[in-house]
C-alpha positions, 0 to 999 in steps of 0.5 A: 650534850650529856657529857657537858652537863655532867661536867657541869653537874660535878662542878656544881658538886664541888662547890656547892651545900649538901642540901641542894645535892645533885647526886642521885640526878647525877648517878642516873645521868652517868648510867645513860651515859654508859650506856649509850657510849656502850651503844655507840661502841658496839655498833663500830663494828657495823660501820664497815658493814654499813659502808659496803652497803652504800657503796653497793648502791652506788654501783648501780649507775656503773652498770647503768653506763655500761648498758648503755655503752654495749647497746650503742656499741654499733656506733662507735668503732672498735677502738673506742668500744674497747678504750670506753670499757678498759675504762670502765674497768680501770677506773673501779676501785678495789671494792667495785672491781669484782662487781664491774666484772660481773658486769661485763660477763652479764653484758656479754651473755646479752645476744649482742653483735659480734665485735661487742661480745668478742670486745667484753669477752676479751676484757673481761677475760683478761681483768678475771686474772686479777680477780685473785690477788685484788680478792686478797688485797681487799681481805686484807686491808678489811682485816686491818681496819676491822682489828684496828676498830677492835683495838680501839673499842677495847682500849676506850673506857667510858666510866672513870 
């Protein structure tokens, strides 16, 4: 919008009479521009922050499943206890894998029947390995994007 009329504005400039000058006007406008550009750019930083956030939020319902799996665990037979909640932990991204597994401990402190506790304690032990090198691979990849954002906000110029 700004950025449109402030095209407008210099074109007016161009081809218009001293008298009817837009400059002053047009001064004002381009510092408002800067400074929400600069706004904007600052706060590119904070988007990684503000998507872990949402992504937090979401989890919620992963646990919710899982809650409810472990409490109907007397209901299903060992096999598929087991299957649902290899599941459960595969199907977790790099960013919920650690939280998921948390999960699973929680649900294991719960005074549950003896298949269901051994069922989370033996995955949960054997997904805690790769707590580690997907620790490490998500550091990782956030280190790039964090430094590829930076490289991007240093290079853009917002006053010609």
């Amino acid at each position: 919008g700004l950025e449109k009329l402030n095209t407008k504005c210099q074109l007016w400039e161009s081809v218009a009479c001293k008298e009817v000058s837009l400059s002053d006007l047009m001064e004002k406008l381009t510092q408002q521009i800067i400074t929400w550009r600069s706004a904007e750019l600052r706060s590119w930083p904070l988007l990684l922050d503000n998507v872990r956030v949402n992504y937090l939020t979401r989890r919620n319902d992963s646990f919710l499943k899982l809650a409810n799996l472990v409490l109907n665990a007397e209901n299903i037979d060992d096999g598929e206890l087991i299957t649902s909640l290899l599941s459960f932990i595969e199907s977790s991204t790099l960013g919920d894998f650690e939280e998921r597994l948390k999960y699973l401990h929680l649900c294991q402190q719960m005074n549950l029947p003896d298949k269901t506790g051994a069922a989370l304690g033996a995955v949960h032990s054997y997904f805690s390995l790769l707590t580690g090198p997907i620790t490490q691979e998500l550091e990782r990849l956030t280190v790039g994007i964090k430094k590829q954002l930076n490289d991007y906000v240093k290079i853009v110029k917002w006053k010609d």
